[in-house]
N, C-alpha and C positions, 0 to 999 in steps of 0.2 A: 157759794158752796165751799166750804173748808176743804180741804186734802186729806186723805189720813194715810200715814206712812205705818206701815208695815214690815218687820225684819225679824227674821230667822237666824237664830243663834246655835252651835253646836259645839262642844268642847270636844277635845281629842286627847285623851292620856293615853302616852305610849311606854311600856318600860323596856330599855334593854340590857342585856348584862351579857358578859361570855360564856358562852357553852364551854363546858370544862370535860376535860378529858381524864380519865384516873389513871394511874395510880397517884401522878405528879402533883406535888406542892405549887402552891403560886408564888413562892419568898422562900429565901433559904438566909437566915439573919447569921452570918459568920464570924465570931467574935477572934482575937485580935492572935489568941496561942489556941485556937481551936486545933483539933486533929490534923484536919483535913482543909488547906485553906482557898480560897474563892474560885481559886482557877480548876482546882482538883474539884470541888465543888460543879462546878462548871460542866468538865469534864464527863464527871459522874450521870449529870442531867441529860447532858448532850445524847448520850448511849440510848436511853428511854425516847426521848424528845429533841430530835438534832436543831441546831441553831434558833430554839425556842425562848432563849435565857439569855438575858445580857448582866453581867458583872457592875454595878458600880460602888467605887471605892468611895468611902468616907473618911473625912476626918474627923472622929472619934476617938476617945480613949479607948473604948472599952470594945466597939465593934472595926472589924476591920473594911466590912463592904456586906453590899444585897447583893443575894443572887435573885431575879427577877425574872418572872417571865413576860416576854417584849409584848405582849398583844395588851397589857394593861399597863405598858406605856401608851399608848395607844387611844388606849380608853380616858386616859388622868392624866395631867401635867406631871412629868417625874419631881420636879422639886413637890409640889406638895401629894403626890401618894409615899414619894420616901416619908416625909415629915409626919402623916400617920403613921408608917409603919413604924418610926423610930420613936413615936408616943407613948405608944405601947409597947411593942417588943424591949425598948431600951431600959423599960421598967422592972424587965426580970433575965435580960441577957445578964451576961460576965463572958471575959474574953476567953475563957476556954470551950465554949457552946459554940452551939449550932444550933439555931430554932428553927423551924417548920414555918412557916403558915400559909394559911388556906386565904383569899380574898375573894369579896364578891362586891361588885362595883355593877350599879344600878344606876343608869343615867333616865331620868325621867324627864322628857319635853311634854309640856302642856300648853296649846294654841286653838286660840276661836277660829274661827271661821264661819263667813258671815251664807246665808244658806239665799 
């Protein structure tokens, strides 16, 4: 008499992303003669949202540093979410701006498991 094997399979998709809090930016891209520069920047955040934002300088011509908020270091290697952010933002900054942006970072794990 043969055997017959039997197996239960189930996928799992999970998404998660950070629950954001308003009014606050998630990037503040500071170009190099801007008004107001990273640390004042900085400063400015801290007031709304204290020790939420970490500064990192660049060397770039045209931008001087991100202002960032740390929970999506976090989430993303910082070399490559700078590296997005400088794909695009770096395509319509100039060093007397300040850009804004907003980020949503979506991590999705997908795993069987056997039932």
């Amino acid at each position: 008499m043969a055997k017959t094997y039997s197996a239960k399979k189930a996928d799992i998709v999970i998404r998660l992303s950070e629950f954001e809090m308003p009014p606050m930016q998630d990037v503040l891209i500071v170009g190099r003669k801007a008004p107001i520069g990273p640390e004042a920047a900085r400063r400015m955040v801290d007031i709304l949202s204290p020790e939420q934002y970490e500064i990192i300088k660049l060397n770039h011509p045209v931008i001087e540093a991100i202002v960032i908020r740390k929970t999506l270091l976090n989430l993303l290697e910082q070399e490559k979410l700078i590296e997005a952010i400088m794909e695009e933002g770096g395509k319509i900054a100039n060093d007397q701006i300040i850009i804004k942006a907003q980020i949503n970072i979506t991590l999705e794990v997908s795993k069987s498991i056997e039932l």
